[in-house]
C-alpha positions in Angstrom: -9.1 -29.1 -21.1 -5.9 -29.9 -19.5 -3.9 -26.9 -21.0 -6.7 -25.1 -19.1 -6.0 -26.9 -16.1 -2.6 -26.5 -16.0 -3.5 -22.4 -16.5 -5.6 -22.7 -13.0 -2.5 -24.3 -12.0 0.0 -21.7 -12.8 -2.7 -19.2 -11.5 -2.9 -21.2 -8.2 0.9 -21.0 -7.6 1.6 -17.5 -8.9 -0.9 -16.0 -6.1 0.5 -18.2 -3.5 3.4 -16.4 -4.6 2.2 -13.3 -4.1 0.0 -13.5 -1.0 3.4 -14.1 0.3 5.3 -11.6 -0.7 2.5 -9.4 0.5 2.8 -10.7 4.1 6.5 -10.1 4.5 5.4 -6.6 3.5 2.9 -6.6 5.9 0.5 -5.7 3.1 -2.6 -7.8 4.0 -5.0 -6.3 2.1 -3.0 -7.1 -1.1 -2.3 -10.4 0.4 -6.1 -11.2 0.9 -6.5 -10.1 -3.1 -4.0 -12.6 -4.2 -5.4 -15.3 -1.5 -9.2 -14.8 -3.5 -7.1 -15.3 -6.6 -5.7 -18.6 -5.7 -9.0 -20.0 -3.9 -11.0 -18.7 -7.2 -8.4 -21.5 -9.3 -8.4 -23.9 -6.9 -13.1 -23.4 -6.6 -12.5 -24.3 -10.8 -9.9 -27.2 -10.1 -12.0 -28.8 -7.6 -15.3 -28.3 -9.9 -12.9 -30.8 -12.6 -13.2 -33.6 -10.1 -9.8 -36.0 -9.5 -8.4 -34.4 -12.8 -8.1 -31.1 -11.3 -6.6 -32.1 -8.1 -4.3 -34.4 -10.4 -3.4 -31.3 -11.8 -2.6 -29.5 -8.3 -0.5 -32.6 -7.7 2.2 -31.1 -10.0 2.5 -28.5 -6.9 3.8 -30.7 -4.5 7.4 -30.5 -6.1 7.2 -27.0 -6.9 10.3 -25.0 -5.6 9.2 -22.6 -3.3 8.2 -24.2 -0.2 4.9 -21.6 0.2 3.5 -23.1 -3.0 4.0 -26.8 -1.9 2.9 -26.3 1.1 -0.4 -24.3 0.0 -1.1 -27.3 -2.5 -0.5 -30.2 0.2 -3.2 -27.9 2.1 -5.7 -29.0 -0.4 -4.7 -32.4 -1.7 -4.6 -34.2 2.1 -8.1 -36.3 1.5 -6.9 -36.9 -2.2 -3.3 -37.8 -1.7 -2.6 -37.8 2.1 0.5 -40.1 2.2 2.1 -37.7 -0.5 0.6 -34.2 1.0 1.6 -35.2 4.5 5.6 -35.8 3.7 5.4 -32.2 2.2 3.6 -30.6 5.0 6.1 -32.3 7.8 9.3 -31.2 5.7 8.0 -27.8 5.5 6.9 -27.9 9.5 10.8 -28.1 10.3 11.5 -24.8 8.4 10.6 -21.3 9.2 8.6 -18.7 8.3 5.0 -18.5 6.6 5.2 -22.2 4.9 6.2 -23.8 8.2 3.4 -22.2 10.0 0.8 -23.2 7.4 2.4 -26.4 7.3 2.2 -27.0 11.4 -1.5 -25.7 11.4 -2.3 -27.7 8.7 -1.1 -31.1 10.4 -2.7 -30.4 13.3 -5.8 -29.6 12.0 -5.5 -32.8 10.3 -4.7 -34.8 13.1 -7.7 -33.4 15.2 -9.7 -34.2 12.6 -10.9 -30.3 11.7 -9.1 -30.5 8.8 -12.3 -29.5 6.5 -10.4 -27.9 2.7 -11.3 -30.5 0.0 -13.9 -32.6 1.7 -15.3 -35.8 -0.3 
C-alpha cells in the first residue's frame, strides 16, 4: 500500500512538472493532459483517507516551487499551518507557482477555498 502511495505521489509531482513546462510553451492543451494526470493521483490519494494526504505531505519540501505549491493547494484543510508557510513563500516569487500560490491564499482567506473539503 504505501509503495503504491508513494507511486501516486511521484505521479502527482511529475505532471505538475509537466503541466508546467507546457504553459511556458504555451501548450495548453498538453498542459490540461498532464493537469487530468495529476488530479487522477491526487482522486486515488484522497480515496486513501489521512494516509494519502500524509503521503502528499512529502510534497511540501519538494524542490521545484510548482510542485510544492500545487501540493499545499490540496493539503490547506489537512495541514493548513504547514501548507500556508509554503503558499506565502511561493506568493513572493514569480511566475506560474506564485500565481497559484496568491490565488490560492486568497481563496482561502475568502473562504472559497473548496479542493480537499472534510
Amino acid at each position: 500500500m504505501v509503495k503504491d502511495l508513494k507511486k501516486l505521489v511521484d505521479e502527482f509531482a511529475e505532471n505538475v512538472v509537466a503541466q508546467t513546462e507546457a504553459i511556458k510553451r504555451g501548450d495548453a492543451k498538453t498542459g490540461n493532459k498532464h493537469a487530468n494526470r495529476y488530479t487522477a493521483a491526487l482522486k486515488k490519494l484522497r480515496s486513501e483517507g489521512d494516509s494519502g494526504r500524509d503521503a502528499l505531505a512529502v510534497l511540501l519540501e519538494h524542490p521545484r516551487p510548482d510542485v510544492r505549491v500545487k501540493a499545499a493547494a490540496f493539503l490547506l484543510r489537512y495541514r493548513t499551518a504547514e501548507a500556508k508557510a509554503v503558499l506565502e513563500a511561493a506568493a513572493s516569487g514569480d511566475g506560474v507557482a506564485a500565481i497559484g500560490a496568491l490565488m490560492t491564499l486568497k481563496h482561502w482567506e475568502e473562504g472559497t477555498w473548496n479542493l480537499d473539503p472534510a
